[in-house]
C-alpha positions as CSV (number, residue, x, y, z in Angstrom):
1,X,16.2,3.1,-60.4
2,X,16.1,5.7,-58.2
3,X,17.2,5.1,-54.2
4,X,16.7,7.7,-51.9
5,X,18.2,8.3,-48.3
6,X,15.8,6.8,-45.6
7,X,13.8,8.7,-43.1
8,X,16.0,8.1,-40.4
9,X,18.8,9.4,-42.5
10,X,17.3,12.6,-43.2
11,X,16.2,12.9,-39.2
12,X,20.2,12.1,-38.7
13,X,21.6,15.1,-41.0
14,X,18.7,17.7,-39.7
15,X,19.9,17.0,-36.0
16,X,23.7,17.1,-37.0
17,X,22.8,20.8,-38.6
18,X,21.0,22.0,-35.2
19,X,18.5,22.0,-33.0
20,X,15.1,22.0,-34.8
21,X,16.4,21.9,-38.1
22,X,14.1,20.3,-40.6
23,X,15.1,18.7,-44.3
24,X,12.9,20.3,-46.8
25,X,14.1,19.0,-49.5
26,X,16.2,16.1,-51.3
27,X,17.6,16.3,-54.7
28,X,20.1,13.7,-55.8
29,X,23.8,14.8,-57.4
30,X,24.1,11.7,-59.1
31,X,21.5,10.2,-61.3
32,X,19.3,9.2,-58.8
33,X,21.7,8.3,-55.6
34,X,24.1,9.7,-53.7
35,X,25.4,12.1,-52.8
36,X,21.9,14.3,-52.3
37,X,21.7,17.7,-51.6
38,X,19.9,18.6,-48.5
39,X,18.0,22.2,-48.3
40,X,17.4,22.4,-44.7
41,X,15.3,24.8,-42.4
42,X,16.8,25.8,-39.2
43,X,16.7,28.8,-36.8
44,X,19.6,30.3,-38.5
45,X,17.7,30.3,-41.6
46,X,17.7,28.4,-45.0
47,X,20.6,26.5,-45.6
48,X,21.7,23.8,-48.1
49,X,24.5,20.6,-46.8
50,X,25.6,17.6,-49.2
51,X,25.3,14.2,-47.8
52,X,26.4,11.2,-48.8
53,X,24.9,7.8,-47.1
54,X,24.8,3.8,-48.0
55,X,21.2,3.0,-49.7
56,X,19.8,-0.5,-50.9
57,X,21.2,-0.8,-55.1
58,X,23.8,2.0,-55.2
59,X,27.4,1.0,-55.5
60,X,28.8,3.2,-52.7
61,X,30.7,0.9,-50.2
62,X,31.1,1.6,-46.7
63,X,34.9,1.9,-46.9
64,X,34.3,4.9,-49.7
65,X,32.6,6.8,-46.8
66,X,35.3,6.3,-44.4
67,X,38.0,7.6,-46.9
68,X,35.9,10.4,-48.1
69,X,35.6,11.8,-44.2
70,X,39.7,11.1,-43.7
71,X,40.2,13.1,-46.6
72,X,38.2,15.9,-46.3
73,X,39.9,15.9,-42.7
74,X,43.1,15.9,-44.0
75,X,42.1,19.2,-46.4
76,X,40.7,21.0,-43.9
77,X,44.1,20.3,-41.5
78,X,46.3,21.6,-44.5
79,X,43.8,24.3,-45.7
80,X,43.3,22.9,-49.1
81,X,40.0,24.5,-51.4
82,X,37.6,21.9,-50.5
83,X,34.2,21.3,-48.5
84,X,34.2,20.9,-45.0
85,X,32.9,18.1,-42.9
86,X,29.9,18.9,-41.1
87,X,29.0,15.3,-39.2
88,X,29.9,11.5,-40.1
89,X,28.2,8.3,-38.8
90,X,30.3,6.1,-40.5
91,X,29.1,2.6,-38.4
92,X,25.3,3.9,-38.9
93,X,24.6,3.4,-35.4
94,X,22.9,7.2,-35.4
95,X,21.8,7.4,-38.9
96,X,20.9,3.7,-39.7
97,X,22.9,3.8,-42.1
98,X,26.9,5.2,-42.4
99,X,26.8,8.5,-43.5
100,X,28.4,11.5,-43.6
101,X,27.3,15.5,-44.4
102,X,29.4,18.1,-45.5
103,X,29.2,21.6,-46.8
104,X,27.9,22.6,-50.4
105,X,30.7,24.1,-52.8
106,X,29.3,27.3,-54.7
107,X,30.4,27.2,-58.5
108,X,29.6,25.1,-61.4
109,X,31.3,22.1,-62.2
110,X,30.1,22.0,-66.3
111,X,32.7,22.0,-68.5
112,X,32.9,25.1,-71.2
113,X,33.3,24.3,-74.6
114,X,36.2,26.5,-75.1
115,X,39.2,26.6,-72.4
116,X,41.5,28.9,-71.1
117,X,45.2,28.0,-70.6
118,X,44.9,30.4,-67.2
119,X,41.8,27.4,-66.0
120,X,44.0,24.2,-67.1
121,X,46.8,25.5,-65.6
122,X,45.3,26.7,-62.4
123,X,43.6,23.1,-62.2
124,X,47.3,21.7,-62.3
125,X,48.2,23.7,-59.5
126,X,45.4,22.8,-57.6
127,X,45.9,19.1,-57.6
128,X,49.9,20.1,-57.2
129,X,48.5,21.5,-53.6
130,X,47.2,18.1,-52.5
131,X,50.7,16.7,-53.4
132,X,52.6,19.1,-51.0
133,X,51.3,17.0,-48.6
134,X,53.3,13.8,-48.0
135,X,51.4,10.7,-46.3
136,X,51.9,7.4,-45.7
137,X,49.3,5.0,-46.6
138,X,46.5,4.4,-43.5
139,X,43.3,2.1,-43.1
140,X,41.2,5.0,-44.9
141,X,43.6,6.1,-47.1
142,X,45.2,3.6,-48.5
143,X,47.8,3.1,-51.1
144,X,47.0,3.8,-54.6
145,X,48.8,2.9,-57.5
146,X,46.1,4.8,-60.2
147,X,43.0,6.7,-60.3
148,X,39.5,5.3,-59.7
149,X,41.6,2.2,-58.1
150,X,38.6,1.2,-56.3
151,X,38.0,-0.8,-53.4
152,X,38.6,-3.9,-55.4
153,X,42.1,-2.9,-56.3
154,X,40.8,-4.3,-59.6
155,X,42.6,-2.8,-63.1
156,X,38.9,-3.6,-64.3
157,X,39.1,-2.6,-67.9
158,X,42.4,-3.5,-68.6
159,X,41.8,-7.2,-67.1
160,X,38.3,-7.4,-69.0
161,X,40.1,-7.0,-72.1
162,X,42.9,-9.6,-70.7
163,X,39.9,-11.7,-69.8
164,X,38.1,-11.3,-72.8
165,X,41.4,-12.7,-75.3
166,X,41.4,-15.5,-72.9
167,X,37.5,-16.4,-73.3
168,X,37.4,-15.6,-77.2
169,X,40.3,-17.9,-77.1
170,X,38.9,-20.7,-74.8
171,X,37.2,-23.6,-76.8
172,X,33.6,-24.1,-76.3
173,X,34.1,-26.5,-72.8
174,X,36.6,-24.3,-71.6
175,X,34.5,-21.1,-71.7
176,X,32.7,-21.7,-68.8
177,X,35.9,-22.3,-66.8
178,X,37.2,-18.7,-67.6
179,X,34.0,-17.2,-66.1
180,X,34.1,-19.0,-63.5
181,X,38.3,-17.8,-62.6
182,X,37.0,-14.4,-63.5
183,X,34.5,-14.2,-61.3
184,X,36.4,-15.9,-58.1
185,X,38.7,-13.4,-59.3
186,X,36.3,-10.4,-58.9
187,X,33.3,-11.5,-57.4
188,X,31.0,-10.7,-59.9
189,X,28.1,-12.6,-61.0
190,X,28.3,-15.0,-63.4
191,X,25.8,-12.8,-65.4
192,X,27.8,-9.5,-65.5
193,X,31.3,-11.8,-66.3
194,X,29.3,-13.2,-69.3
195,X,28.0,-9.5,-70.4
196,X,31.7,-8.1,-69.9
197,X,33.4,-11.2,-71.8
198,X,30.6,-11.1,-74.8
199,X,31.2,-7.0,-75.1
200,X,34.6,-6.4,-74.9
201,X,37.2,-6.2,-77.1
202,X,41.0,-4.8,-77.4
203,X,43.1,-2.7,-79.9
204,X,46.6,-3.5,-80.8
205,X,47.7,0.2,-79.0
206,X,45.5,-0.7,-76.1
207,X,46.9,-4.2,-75.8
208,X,50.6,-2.6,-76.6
209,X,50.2,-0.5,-73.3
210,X,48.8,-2.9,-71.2
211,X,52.1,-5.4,-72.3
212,X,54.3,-2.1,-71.7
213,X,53.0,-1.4,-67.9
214,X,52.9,-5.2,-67.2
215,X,56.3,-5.8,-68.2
216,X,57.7,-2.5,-66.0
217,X,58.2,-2.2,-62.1
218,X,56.5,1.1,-61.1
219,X,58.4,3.9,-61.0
220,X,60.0,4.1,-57.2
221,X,58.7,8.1,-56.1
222,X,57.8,9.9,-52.6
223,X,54.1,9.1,-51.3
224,X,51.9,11.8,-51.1
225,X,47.8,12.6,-50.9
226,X,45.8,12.1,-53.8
227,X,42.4,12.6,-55.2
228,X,42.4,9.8,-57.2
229,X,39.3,10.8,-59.1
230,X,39.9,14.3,-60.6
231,X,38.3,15.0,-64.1
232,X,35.9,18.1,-64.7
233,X,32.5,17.0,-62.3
234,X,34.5,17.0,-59.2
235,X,36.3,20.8,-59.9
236,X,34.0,22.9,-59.2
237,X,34.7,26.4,-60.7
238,X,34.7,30.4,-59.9
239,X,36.0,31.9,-62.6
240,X,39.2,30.5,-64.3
241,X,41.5,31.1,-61.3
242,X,39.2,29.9,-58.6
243,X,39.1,25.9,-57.8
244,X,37.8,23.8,-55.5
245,X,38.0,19.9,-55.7
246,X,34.9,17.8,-55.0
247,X,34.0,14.0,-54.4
248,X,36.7,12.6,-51.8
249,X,35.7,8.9,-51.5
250,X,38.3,7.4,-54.0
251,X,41.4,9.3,-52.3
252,X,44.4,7.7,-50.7
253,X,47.9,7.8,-50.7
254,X,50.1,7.7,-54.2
255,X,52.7,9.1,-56.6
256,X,51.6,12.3,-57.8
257,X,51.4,10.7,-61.3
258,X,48.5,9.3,-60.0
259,X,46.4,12.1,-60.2
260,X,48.7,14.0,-63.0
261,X,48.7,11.7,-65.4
262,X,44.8,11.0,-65.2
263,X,43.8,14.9,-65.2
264,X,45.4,15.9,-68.3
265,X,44.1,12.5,-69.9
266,X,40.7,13.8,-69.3
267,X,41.6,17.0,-70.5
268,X,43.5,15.8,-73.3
269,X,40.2,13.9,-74.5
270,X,38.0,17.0,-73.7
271,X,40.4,19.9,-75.2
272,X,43.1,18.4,-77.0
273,X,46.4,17.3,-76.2
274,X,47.9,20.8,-75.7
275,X,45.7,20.9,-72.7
276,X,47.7,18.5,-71.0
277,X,50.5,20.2,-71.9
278,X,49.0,23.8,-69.6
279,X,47.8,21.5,-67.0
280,X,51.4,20.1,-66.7
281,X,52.9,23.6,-66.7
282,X,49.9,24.4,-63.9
283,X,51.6,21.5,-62.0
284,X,55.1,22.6,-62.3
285,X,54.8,26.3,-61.6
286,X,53.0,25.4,-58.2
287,X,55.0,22.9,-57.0
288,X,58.4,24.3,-58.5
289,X,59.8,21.0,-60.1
290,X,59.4,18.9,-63.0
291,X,56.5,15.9,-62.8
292,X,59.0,12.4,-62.5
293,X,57.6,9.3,-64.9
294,X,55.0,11.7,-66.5
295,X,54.9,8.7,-69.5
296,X,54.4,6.4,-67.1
297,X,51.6,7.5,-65.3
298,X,50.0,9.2,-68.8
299,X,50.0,5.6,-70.1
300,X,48.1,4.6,-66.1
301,X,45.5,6.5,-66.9
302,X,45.1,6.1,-70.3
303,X,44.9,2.2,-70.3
304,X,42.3,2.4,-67.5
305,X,39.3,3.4,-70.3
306,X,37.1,2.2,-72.3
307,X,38.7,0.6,-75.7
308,X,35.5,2.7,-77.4
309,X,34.7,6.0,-75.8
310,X,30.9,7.2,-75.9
311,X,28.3,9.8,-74.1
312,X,27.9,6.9,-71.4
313,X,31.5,6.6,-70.4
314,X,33.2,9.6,-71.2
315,X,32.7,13.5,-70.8
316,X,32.2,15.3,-74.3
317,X,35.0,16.7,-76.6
318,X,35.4,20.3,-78.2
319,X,36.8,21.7,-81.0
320,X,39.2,24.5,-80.6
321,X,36.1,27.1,-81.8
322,X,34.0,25.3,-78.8
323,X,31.7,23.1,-81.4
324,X,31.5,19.6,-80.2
325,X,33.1,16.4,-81.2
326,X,32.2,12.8,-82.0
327,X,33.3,10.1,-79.7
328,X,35.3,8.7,-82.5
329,X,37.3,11.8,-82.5
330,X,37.4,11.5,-78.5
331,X,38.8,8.2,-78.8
332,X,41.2,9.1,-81.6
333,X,42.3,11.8,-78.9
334,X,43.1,9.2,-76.4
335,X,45.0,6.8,-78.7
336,X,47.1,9.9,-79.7
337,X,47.6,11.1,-76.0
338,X,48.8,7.0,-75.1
339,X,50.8,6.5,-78.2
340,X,52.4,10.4,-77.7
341,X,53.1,8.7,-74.0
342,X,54.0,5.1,-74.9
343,X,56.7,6.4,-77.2
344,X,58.4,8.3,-74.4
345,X,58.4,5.3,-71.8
346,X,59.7,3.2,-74.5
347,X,62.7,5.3,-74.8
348,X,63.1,6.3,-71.5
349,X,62.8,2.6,-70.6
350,X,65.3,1.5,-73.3
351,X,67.4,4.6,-71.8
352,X,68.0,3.3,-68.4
353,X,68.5,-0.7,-69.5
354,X,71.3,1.3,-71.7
355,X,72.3,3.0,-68.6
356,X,72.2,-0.3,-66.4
357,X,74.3,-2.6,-68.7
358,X,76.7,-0.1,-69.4
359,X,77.6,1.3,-65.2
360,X,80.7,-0.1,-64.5
């Protein structure tokens, strides 16, 4: 299904470029819906904006917009490598639909098949520039607590495996009662609760680290901004030394493990686990300081996947000589990077109840 931006729309972004400016053409950045890429010709010549509207069947919620335009806001104030908002109609009342425009990042965003430490660590210090800045959550940035949080709040494949014990579990009368909490719980259709239920499953390690975090406060930390969706599509790449980060609308206000812990997942999974290790030390060098509750928020992100990793949920793996991977191998990776991370919260945990019972 492909859903394109309406007429009025496209008048909108033309007018919010300039004076005569007309959209030539519209070609979309995501399989089909937004964002779209706008080439536009106006007096000053060819030019080419990103914008990023609400269409019929796309998944792109108004409140998205909103905290995509008070983030970029926020970069621009502090001077962070990112685009720059051009225009935003975020009630639709101009555009007919909300909507906002922004510049067009030069670069490429495809990840190489082989990786230099110098890249990994310089996306570390990148993300470790958005954390300098210390917030307080706000309507459009709110609080968040791990990446791709959503605006459902919803730990949604951690709870579909919860969900999915509970309904393999349930006898035969029962099952229809666990769809029906699960949907009043996430208001999805009584369809896609039966197609989640029927197709998910857990893992001992999975189910291990979803006990772990459940049964832990979260670590107490300093709030600061947060992309809350970094992996390889939204850094878009100069070289190895020159960054900029991409797609705002899941940002808020966090820990920094927020966004740590889930880039050098994805890393991990793509590169190995040594490539969390660089984008760490990335992290570190630019902010001066040692990340606080790494294993913690390593074990966020980790949780928050797929139990199986494939092409349609997961970016491809490499081989230290650049060949790629199978997804089997890019799901071993993740177990190793959680377990690798479960083993250190364990003992840190069991560290500070030793610390507790024993302070005088």
């Amino acid at each position: 299904m492909v859903a394109m931006p309406s007429e009025r729309v496209l008048d909108w972004a033309a007018d919010s470029v300039g004076a005569g400016a007309t959209v030539v053409s519209v070609e979309s950045l995501h399989g089909g819906y937004s964002p779209w890429l706008l080439r536009i010709e106006y007096e000053g010549g060819p030019g080419e904006v990103v914008l990023r509207a609400l269409v019929a069947g796309r998944m792109v919620m108004p409140a998205q917009l909103a905290t995509g335009a008070a983030a970029l806001q926020v970069a621009e104030e502090h001077g962070l490598s990112a685009p720059r908002s051009l225009a935003r109609d975020l009630d639709g009342h101009a555009a007919g639909a909300p909507a906002t425009l922004e510049t067009v990042v030069p670069g490429t965003s495809a990840s190489p098949a082989t990786v230099s430490p110098e890249r990994l660590r310089t996306a570390g210090a990148a993300i470790a520039k958005v954390h300098k800045i210390r917030l307080e959550p706000q309507p459009d940035l709110p609080l968040r607590i791990r990446s791709l949080q959503g605006p459902a709040q919803l730990d949604e494949h951690a709870l579909a495996r919860r969900w999915a014990a509970l309904y393999d579990a349930a006898s035969d009368s029962g099952k229809s009662d666990v769809i029906g909490a699960l949907c009043a719980l996430t208001g999805w259709s009584v369809a896609r609760a039966r197609q989640v239920l029927g197709s998910t499953y857990s893992t001992p390690l999975l189910q291990r680290a979803d006990d772990t975090l459940r049964a832990i406060p979260i670590p107490e930390g300093e709030t600061v901004f947060v992309h809350a969706d970094l992996w390889a599509g939204n850094m878009v790449w100069n070289g190895d030394t020159d960054v900029t980060l991409i797609d705002w609308k899941d940002a808020g206000v966090g820990q920094a493990g927020v966004d740590l812990g889930h880039l050098r997942m994805k890393m991990a999974l793509q590169y190995g686990v040594d490539a969390a290790t660089q984008v760490r030390d990335g992290w570190r060098q630019e902010m001066g300081r040692e990340a606080t509750d790494l294993p913690y928020w390593d074990v966020v992100a980790a949780v928050h996947t797929h139990t199986e990793l494939n092409d349609q949920n997961c970016e491809p793996g490499f081989d230290a000589d650049g060949n790629k991977i199978s997804y089997t191998e890019v799901t071993e990776r993740r177990n190793a990077f959680l377990r690798d991370a479960l083993d250190q919260l364990d003992s840190e945990t069991t560290r500070r109840q030793h610390l507790v019972v024993n302070t005088p």
